[in-house]
C-alpha positions as CSV (number, residue, x, y, z in Angstrom):
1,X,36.6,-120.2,-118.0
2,X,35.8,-123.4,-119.4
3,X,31.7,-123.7,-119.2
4,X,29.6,-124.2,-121.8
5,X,27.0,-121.2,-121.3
6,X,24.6,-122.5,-123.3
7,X,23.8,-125.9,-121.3
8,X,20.6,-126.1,-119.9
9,X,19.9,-126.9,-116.2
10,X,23.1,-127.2,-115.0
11,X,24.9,-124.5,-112.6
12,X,27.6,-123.0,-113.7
13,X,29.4,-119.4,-112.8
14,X,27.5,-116.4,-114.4
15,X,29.7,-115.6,-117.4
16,X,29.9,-111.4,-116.9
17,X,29.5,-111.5,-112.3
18,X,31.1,-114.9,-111.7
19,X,33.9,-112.4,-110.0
20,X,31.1,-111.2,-107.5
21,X,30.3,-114.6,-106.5
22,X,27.2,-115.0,-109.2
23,X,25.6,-118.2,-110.1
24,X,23.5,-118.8,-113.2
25,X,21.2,-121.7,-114.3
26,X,19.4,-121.6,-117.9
27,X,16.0,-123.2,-117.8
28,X,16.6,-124.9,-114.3
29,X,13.7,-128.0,-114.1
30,X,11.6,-128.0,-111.0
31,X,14.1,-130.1,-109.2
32,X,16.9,-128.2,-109.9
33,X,15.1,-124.7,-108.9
34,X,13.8,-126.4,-106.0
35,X,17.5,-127.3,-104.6
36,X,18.2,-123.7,-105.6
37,X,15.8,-122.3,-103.4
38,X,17.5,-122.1,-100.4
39,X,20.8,-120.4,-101.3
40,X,18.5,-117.9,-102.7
41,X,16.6,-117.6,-99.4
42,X,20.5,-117.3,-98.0
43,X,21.9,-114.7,-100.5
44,X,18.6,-112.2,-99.6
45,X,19.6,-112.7,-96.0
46,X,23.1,-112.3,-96.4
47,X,21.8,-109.0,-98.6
48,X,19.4,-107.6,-95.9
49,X,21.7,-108.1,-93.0
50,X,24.3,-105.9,-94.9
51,X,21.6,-103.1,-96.2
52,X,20.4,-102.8,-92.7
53,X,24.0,-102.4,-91.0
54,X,24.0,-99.4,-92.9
């Protein structure tokens, strides 16, 4: 892949999970974590729904 993963606040695949759909963001600002927010409220739902089909 060709990201710098060393760039700060920026959003870029997570160089060792990237195959598993991982995202990474090094020293996000408050704006940045704030837009972040809900696709981390998304993935937990996403992950509860499938731990309690179980």
């Amino acid at each position: 892949m060709e990201y710098n993963f060393k760039e700060y606040n920026k959003v870029i695949p997570h160089p060792v999970y990237a195959w598993m759909g991982w995202i990474s963001i090094l020293n996000p600002s408050k704006e940045a974590f704030e837009k972040l927010k809900p696709l981390i409220q998304e993935a937990y739902d996403l992950s509860l729904e499938k731990f309690n089909k179980k």
